[in-house]
C-alpha positions as a LaTeX table, in Angstrom:
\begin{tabular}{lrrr}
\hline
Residue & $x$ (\AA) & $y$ (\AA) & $z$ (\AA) \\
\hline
Unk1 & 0.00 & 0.00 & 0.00 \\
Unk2 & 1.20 & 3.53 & $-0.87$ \\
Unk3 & $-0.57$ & 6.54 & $-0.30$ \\
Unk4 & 0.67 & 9.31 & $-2.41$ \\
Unk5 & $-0.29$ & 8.95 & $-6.34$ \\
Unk6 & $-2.97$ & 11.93 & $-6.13$ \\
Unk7 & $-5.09$ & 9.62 & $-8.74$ \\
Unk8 & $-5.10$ & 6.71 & $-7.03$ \\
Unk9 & $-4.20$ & 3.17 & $-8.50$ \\
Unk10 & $-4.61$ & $-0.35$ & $-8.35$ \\
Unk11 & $-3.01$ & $-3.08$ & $-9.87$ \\
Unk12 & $-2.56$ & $-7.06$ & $-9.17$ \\
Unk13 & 0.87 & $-8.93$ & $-9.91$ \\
Unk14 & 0.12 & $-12.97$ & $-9.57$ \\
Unk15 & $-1.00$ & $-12.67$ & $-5.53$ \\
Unk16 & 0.35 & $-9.25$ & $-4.92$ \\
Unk17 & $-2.22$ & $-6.67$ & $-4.76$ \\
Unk18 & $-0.76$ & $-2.94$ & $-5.00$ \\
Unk19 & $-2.89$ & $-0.16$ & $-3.77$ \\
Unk20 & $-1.94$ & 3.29 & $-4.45$ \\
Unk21 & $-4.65$ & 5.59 & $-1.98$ \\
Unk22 & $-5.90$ & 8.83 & $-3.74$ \\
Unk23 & $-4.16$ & 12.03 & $-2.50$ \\
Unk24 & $-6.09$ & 14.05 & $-0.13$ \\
Unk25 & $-4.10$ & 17.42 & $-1.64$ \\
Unk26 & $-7.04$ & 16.77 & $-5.12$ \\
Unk27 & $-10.22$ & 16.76 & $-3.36$ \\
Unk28 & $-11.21$ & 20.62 & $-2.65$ \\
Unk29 & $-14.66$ & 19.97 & $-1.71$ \\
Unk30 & $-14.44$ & 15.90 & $-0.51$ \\
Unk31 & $-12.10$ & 13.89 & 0.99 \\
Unk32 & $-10.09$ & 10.66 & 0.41 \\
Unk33 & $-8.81$ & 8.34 & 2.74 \\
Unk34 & $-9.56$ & 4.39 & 3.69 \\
Unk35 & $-10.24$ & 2.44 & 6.44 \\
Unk36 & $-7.95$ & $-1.23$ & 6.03 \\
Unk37 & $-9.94$ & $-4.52$ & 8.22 \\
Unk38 & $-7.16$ & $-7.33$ & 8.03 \\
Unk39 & $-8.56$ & $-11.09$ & 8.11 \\
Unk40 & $-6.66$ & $-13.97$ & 7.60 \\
Unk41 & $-7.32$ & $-14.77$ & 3.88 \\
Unk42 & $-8.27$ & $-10.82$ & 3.04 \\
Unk43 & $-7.65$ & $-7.38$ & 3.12 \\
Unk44 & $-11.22$ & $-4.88$ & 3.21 \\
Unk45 & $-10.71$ & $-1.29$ & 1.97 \\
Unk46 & $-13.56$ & 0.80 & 3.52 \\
Unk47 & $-13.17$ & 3.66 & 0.75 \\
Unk48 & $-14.27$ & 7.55 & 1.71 \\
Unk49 & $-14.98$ & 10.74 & $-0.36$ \\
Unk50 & $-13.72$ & 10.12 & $-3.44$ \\
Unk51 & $-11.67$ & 6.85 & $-2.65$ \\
Unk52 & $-13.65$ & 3.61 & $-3.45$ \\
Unk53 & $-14.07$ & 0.67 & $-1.47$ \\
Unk54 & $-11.85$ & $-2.48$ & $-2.13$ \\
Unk55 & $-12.18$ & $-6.38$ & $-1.18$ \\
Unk56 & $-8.57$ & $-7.66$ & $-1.76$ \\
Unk57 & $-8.81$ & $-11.62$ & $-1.19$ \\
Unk58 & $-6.77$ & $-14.32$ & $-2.28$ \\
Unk59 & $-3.83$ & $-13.10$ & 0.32 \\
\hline
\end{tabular}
């Protein structure tokens, strides 16, 4: 996980999942940051403002 590509980005090498979070510094009027829940077998991305939700399984 990274969190500075002001786009945001996601991509998925074989079982690597690579998460780039959006960059607050773009949203004048909404926000973007996540909320991670780790489980044993997956990683949940509670997206909010303008970042999106993510269910990263297969870990």
């Amino acid at each position: 996980m990274n969190g500075h590509n002001h786009a945001g980005n996601y991509g998925k090498h074989g079982n690597c999942h690579h998460v780039n979070i959006r960059g607050m510094v773009e949203t004048e009027k909404e926000s973007a940051y996540a909320v991670v829940k780790c489980f044993p077998d997956c990683l949940e991305i509670e997206g909010c403002g303008l970042e999106p939700d993510r269910s990263l399984g297969g870990l």
